[in-house]
Structure formats: structure tokens, C-alpha cells
VOVEX-768165 format. One record per atom (N, C-alpha, C, O): residue in three letters; x, y, z. Coordinates in steps of 0.1 Angstrom, whole numbers, plus 5000, padded with zeros to 4 digits. Layout:
# residues N
ALAXYZ/...
***
This chain:
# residues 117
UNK367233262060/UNK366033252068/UNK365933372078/UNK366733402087/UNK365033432075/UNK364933602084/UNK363833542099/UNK362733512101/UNK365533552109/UNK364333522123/UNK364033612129/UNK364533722127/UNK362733572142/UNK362133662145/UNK362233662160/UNK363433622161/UNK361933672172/UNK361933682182/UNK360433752188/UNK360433872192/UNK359333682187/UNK357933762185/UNK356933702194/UNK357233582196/UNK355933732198/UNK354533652210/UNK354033552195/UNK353933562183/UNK353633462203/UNK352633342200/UNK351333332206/UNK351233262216/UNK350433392201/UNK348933372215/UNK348733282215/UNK349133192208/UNK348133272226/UNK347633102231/UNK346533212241/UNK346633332242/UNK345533102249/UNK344233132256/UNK343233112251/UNK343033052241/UNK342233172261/UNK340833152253/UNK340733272251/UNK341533352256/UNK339433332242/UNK338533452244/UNK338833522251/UNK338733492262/UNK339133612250/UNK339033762264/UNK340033712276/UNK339933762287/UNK340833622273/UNK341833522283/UNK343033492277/UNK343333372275/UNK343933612274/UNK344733622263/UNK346133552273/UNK346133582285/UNK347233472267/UNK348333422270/UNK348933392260/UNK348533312252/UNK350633472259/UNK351533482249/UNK352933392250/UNK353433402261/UNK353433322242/UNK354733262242/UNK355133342236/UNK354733402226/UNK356533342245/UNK357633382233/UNK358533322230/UNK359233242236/UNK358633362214/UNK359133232205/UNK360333272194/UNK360433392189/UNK361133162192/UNK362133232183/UNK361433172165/UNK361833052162/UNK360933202160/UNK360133172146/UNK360833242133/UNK361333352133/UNK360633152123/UNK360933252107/UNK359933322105/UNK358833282106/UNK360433432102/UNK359533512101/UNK357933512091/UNK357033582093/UNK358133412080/UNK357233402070/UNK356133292077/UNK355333222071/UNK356233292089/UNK354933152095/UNK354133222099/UNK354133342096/UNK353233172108/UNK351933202108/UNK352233292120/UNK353433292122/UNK351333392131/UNK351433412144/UNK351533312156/UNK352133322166/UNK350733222151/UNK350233112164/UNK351033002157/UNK350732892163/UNK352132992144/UNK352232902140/UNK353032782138/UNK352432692143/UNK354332742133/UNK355732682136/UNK356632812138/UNK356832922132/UNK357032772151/UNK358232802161/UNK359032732162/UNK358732612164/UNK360732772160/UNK361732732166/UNK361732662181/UNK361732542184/UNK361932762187/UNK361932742199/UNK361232852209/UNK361032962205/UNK361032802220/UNK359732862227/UNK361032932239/UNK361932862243/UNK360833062242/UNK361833142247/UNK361333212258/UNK362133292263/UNK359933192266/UNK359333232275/UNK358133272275/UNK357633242265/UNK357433332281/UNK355833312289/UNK355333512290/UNK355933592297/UNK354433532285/UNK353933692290/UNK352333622288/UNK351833562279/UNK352033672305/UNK350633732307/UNK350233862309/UNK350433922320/UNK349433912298/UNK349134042303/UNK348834072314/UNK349334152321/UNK347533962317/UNK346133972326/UNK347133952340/UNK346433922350/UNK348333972343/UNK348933962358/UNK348934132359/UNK348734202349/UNK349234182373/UNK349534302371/UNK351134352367/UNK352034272367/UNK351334472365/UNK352334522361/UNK354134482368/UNK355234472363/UNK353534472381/UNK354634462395/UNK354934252393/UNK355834192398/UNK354034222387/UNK354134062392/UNK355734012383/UNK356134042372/UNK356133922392/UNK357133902382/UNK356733702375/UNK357533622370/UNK355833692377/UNK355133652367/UNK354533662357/UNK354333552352/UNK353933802349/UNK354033822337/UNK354833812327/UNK354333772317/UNK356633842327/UNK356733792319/UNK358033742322/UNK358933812326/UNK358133592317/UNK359033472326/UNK360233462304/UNK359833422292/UNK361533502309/UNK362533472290/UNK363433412301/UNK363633452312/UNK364033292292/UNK365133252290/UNK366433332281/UNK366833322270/UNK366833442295/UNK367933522286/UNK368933462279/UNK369233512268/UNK369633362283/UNK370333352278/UNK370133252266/UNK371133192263/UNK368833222259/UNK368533142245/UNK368233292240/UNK368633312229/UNK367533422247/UNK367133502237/UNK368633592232/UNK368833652222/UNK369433572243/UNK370933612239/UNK371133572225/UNK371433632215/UNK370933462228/UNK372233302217/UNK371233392200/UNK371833452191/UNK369633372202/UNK369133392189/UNK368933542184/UNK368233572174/UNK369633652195/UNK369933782190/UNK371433792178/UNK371733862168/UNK372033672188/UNK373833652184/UNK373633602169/UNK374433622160/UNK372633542167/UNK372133442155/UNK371733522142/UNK371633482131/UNK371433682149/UNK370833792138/UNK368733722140/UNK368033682131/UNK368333732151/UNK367233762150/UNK366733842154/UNK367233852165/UNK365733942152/UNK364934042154/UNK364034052163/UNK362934022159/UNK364034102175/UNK362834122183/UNK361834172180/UNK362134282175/UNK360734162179/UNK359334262175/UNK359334382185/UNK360234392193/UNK358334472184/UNK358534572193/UNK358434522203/UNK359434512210/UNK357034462207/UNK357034442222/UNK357734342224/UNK356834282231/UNK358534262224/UNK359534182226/UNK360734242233/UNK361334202243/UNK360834372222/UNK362434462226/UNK361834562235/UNK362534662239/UNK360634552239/UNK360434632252/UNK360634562264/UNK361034632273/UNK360334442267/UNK360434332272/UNK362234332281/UNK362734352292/UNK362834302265/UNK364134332267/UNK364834442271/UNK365934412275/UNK364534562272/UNK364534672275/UNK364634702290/UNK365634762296/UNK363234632296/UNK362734632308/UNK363534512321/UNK363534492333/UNK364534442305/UNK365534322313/UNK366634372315/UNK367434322324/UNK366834492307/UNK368534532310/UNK369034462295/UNK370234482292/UNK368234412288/UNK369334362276/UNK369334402265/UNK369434342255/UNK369134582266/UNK368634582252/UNK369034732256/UNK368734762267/UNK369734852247/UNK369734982254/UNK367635042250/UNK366735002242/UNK367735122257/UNK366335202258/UNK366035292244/UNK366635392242/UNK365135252236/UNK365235412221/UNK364035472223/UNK362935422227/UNK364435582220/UNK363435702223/UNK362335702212/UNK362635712200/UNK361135692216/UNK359635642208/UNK359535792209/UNK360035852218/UNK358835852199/UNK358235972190/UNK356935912187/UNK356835822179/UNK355635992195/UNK354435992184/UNK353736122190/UNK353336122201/UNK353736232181/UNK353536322182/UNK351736392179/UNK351136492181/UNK351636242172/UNK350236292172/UNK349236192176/UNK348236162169/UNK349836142195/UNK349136042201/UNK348336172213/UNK347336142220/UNK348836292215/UNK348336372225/UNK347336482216/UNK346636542223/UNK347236522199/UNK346036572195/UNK345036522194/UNK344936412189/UNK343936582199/UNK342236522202/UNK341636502182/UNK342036552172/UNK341036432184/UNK340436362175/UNK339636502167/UNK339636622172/UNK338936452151/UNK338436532147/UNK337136612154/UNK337036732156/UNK336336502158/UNK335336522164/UNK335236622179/UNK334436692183/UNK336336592183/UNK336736672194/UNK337136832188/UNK336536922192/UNK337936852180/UNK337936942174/UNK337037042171/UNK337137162172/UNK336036942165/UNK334737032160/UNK334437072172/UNK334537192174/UNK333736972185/UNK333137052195/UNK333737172201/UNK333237272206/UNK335237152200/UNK336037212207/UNK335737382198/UNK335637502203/UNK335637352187/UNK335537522175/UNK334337592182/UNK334337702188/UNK332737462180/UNK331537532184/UNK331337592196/UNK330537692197/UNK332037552205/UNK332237532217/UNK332937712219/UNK332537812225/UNK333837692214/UNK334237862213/UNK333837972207/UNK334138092211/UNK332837922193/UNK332237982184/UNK330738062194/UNK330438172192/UNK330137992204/UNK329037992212/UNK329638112222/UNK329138222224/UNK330738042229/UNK331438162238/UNK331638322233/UNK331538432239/UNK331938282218/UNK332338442215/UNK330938492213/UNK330538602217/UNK330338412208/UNK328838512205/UNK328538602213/UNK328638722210/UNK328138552230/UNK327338652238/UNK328538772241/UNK328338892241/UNK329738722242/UNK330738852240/UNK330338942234/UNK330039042239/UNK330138932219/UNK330039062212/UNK328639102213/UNK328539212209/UNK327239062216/UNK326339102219/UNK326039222229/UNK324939252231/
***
């Protein structure tokens, strides 16, 4: 059984609230869970230490067990001290979009004109 270590939503609408849960991985998102391993609210701010409330030492026991944190889980962990830090690469999260491009061409295309005029 391949476990997981992953959020459960719960809330309403636009009122989002996540458990965290130790689950097989083949269930649903919202669906049968093991066991319930702690609490993230986004909607707290960043500094609160109410956003996000784990029972380290069950998410210890079901790391020890071979289960897998999801990403934001192992950032979570990360941010606990229980997890070392890995270096994220996305190299093409800081190039501007197509459309941006294009203006960006016309945009220079216009500039050069009155130059050579």
C-alpha cells in the first residue's frame, strides 16, 4: 500500500481549510484517510502559528512507515526543521509570457523607426 502524507480540503467556497492526513495514495483527495496528522489554514497570515498546527511525532512514525509527503506537505516540513531544505529550479517562472513578448518586439520595433528616420 503506497502511503501518502497529503492536504484533505474541507471549508466552504472561497473559505478554503486543509487537514493533514496520512492516506493510500489511490483514494480520493477529500476521501478515506488513515489518520488525521494536523490542520493548515491558508486564509491565517503567514507569521500566525495557527496556520499550520502537525503532530510531529505521528508524521515522524508514518515517514518511518515509508510514506511520502506531497510537495506542500514537505514544505511544511521543511519550515518544521524535519525535513533537510532541496533546492527548487524553475527557470522559466521569471520569462514574460507570449503576449508580453510580442508587445515587448512592437514596442522596440516603433522605437527603432523614428531613429532611422
Amino acid at each position: 500500500m503506497a502511503m501518502k502524507i497529503r492536504l484533505a480540503r474541507g471549508g466552504s467556497k472561497k473559505r478554503p481549510h486543509y487537514a493533514i492526513v496520512a492516506a493510500d495514495s489511490r483514494m480520493a483527495r477529500d476521501g478515506r484517510f488513515i489518520e488525521k496528522l494536523g490542520t493548515y489554514n491558508p486564509l491565517l497570515p503567514k507569521d500566525s502559528e495557527e496556520r499550520v498546527k502537525m503532530d510531529v511525532e505521528r508524521v515522524q512514525h508514518w515517514i518511518s512507515q515509508g510514506a511520502q509527503p506531497t510537495d506542500r506537505v514537505a514544505r511544511f516540513l521543511e519550515a518544521a526543521g524535519l525535513r533537510e531544505k532541496t533546492e527548487r529550479n524553475n527557470p522559466n517562472k521569471a520569462k514574460p509570457g507570449k503576449k508580453a513578448e510580442e508587445r515587448a518586439k512592437e514596442k522596440a520595433e516603433k522605437a527603432a523607426a523614428p531613429a532611422e528616420e
